[in-house]
PyMOL CGO cylinders between C-alpha atoms (Angstrom):
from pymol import cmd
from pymol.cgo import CYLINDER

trace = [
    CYLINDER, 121.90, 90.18, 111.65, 123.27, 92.11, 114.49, 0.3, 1, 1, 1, 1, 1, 1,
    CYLINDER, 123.27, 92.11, 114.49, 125.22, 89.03, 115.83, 0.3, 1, 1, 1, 1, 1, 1,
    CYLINDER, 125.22, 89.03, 115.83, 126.86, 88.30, 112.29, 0.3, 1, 1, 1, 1, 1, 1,
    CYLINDER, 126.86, 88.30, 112.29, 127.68, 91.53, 112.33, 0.3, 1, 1, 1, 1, 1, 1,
    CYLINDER, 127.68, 91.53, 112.33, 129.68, 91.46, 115.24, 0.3, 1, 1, 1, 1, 1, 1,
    CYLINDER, 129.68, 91.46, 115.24, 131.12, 87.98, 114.74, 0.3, 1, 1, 1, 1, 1, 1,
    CYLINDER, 131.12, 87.98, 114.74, 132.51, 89.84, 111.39, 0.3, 1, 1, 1, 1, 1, 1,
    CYLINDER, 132.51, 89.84, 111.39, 134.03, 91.82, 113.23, 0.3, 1, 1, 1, 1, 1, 1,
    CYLINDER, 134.03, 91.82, 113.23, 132.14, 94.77, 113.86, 0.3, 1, 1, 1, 1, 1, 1,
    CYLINDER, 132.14, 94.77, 113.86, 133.23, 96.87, 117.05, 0.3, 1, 1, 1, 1, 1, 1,
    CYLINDER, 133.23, 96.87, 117.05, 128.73, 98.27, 117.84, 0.3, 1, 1, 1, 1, 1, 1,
    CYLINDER, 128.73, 98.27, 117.84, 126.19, 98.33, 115.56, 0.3, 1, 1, 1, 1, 1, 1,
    CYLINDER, 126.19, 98.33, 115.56, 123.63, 100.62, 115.39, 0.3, 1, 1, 1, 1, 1, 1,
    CYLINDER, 123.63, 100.62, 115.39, 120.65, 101.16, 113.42, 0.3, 1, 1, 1, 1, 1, 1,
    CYLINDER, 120.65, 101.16, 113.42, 118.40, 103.70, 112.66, 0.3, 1, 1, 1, 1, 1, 1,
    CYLINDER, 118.40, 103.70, 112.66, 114.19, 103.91, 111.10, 0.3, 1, 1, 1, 1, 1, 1,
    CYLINDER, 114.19, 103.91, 111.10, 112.25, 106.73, 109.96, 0.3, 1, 1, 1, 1, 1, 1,
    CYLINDER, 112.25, 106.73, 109.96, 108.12, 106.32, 111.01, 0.3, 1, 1, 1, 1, 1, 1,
    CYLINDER, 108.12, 106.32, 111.01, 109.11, 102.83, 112.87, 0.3, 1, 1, 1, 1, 1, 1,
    CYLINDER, 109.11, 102.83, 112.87, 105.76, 100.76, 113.87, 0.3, 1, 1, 1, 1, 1, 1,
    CYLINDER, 105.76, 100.76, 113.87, 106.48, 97.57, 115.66, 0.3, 1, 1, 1, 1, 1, 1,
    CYLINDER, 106.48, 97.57, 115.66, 104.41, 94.77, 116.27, 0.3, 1, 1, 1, 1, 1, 1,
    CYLINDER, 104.41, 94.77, 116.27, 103.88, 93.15, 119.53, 0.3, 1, 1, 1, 1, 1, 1,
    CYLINDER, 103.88, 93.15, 119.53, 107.44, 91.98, 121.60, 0.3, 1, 1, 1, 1, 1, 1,
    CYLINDER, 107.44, 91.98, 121.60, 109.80, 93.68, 118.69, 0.3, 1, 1, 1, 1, 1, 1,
    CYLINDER, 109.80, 93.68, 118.69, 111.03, 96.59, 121.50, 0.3, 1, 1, 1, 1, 1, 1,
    CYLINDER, 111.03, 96.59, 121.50, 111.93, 94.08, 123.92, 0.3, 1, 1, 1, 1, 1, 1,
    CYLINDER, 111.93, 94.08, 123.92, 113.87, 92.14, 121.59, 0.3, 1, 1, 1, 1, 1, 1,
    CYLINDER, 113.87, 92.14, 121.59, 115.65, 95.27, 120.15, 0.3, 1, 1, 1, 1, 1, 1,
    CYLINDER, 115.65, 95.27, 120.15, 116.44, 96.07, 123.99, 0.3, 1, 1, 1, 1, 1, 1,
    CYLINDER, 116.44, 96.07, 123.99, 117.71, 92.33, 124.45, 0.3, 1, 1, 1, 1, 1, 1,
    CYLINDER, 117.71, 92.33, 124.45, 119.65, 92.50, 121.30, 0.3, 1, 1, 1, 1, 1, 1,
    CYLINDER, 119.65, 92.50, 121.30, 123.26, 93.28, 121.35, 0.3, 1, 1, 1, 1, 1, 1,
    CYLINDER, 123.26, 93.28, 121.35, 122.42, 96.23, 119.22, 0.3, 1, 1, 1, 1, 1, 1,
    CYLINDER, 122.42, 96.23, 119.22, 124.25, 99.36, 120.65, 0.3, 1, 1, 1, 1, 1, 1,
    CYLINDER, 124.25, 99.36, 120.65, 121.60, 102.14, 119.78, 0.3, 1, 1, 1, 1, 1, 1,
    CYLINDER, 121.60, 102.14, 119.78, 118.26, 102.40, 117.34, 0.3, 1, 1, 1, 1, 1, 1,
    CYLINDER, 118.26, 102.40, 117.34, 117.45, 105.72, 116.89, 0.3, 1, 1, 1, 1, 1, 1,
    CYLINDER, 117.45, 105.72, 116.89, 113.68, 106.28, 115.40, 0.3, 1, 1, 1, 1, 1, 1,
    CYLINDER, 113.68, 106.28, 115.40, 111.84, 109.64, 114.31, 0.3, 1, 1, 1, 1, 1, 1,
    CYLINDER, 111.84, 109.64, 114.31, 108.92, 110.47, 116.31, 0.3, 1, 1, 1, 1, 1, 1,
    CYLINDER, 108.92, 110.47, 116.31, 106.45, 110.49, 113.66, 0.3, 1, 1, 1, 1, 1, 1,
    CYLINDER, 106.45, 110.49, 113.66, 104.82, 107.29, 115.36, 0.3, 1, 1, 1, 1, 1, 1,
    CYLINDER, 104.82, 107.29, 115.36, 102.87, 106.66, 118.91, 0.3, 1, 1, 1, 1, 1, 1,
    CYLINDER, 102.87, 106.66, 118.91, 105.03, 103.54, 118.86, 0.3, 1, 1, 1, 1, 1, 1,
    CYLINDER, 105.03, 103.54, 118.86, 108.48, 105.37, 118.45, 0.3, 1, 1, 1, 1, 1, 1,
    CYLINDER, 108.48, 105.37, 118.45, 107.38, 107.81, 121.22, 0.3, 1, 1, 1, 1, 1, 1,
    CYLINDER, 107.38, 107.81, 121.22, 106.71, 105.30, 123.28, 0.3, 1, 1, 1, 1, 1, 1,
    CYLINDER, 106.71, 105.30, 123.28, 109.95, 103.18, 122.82, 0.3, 1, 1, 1, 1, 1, 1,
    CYLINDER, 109.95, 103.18, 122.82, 112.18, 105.68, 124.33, 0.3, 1, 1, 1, 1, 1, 1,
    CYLINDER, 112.18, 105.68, 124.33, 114.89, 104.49, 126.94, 0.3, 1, 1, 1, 1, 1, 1,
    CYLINDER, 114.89, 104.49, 126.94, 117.31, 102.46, 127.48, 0.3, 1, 1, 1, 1, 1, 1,
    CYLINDER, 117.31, 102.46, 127.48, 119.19, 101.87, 123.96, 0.3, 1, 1, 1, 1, 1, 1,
    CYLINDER, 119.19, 101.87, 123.96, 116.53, 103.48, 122.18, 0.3, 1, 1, 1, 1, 1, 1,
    CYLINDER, 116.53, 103.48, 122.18, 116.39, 107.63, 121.13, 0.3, 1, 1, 1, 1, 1, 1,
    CYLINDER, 116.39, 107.63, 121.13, 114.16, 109.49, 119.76, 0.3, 1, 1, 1, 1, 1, 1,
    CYLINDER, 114.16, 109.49, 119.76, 114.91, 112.33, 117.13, 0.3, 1, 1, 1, 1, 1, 1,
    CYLINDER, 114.91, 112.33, 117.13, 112.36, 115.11, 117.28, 0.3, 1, 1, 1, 1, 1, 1,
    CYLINDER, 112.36, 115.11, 117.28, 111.10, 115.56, 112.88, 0.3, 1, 1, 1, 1, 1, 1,
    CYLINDER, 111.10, 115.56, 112.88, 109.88, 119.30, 114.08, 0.3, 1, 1, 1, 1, 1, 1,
    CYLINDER, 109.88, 119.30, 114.08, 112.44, 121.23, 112.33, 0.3, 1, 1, 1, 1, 1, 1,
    CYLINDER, 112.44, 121.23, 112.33, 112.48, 119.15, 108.80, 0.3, 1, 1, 1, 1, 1, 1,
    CYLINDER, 112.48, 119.15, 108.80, 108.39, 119.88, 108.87, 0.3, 1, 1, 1, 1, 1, 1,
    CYLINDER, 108.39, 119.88, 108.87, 108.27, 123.41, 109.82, 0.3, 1, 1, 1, 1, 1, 1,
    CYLINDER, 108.27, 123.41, 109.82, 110.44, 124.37, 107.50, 0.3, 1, 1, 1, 1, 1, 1,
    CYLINDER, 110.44, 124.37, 107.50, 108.74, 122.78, 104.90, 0.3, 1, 1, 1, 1, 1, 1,
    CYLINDER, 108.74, 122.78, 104.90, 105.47, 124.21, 105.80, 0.3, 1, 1, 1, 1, 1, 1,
    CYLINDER, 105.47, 124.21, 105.80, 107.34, 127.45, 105.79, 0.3, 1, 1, 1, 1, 1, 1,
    CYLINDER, 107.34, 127.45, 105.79, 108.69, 126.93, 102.40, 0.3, 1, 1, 1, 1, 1, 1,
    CYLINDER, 108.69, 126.93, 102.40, 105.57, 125.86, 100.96, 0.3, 1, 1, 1, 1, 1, 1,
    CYLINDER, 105.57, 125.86, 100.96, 103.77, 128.96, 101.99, 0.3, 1, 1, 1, 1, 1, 1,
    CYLINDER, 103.77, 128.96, 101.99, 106.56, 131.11, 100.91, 0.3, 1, 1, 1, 1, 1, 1,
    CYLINDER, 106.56, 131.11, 100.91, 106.57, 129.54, 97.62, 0.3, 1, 1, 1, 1, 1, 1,
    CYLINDER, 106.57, 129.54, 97.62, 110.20, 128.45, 98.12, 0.3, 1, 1, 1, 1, 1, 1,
    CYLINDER, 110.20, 128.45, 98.12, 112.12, 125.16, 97.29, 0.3, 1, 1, 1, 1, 1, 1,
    CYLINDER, 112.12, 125.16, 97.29, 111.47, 122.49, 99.77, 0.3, 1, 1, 1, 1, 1, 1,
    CYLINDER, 111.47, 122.49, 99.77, 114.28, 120.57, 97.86, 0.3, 1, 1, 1, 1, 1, 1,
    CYLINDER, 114.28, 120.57, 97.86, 116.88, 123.30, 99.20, 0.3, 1, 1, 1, 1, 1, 1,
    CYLINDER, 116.88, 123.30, 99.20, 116.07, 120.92, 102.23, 0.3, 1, 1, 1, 1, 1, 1,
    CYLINDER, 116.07, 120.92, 102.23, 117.69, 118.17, 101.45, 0.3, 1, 1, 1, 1, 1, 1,
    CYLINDER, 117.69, 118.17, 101.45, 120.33, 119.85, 99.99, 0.3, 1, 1, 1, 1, 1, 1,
    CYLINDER, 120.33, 119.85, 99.99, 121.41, 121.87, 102.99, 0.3, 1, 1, 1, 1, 1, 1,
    CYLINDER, 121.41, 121.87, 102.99, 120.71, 118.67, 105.33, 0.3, 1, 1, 1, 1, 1, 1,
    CYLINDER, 120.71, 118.67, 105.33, 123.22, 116.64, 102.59, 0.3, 1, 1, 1, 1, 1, 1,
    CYLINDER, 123.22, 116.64, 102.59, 125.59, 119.64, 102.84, 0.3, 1, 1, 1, 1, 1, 1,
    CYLINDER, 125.59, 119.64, 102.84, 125.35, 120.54, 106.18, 0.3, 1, 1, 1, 1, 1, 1,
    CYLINDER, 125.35, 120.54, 106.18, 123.78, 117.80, 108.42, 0.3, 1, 1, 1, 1, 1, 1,
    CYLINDER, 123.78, 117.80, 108.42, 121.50, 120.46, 110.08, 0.3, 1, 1, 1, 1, 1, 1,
    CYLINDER, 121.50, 120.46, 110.08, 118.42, 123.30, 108.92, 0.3, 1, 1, 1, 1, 1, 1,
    CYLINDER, 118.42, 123.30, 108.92, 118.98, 126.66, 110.49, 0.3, 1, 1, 1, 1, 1, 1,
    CYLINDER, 118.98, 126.66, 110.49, 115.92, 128.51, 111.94, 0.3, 1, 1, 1, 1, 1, 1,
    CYLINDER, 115.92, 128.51, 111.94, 112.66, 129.17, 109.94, 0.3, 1, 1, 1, 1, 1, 1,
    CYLINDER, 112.66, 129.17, 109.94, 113.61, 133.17, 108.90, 0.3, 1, 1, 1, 1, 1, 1,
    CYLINDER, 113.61, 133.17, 108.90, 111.24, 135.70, 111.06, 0.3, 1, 1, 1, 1, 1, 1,
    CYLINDER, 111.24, 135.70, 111.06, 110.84, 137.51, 107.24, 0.3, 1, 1, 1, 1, 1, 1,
    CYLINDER, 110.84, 137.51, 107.24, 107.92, 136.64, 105.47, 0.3, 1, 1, 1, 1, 1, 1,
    CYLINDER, 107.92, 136.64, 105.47, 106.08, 135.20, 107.99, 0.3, 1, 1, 1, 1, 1, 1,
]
cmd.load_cgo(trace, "trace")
């Protein structure tokens, strides 16, 4: 896919998988691949451990504490999607309430 991609004439191609689990020898051929970057969540052992080289790892802390502050505050844990489709980013969990 990658190299039809670029014979298309794609500049890079990157890719990108939320809770990735790989079998056996999928890493290495990712890293052999002319694939530019994958970037996986590290909400699996196997994500965590596939870090390097064209691989990066985004950290899902942020997206589930403020959902676990939300849910204990009674407030919308939609307005977390919306602000990540509006803004690309969640500020801090509030120090109020807590």
């Amino acid at each position: 896919m990658v190299e039809r991609l670029l014979e298309h004439g794609a500049k890079e191609v990157h890719a990108a998988a939320v809770h990735a689990d790989f079998v056996p020898g999928a890493l290495q051929q990712v890293v052999a691949s002319p694939l530019k970057t994958l970037v996986l969540s590290d909400t699996t052992a196997t994500g965590l451990d596939a870090a390097g080289d064209k691989i990066e790892i985004v950290s899902s802390a942020r997206i589930l504490a403020q959902a676990i502050w939300r849910i204990h505050t009674q407030r919308s844990v939609g307005w977390i999607f919306d602000t990540l489709r509006d803004t690309g980013k969640l500020p801090p969990i509030p120090s109020e309430g807590v």
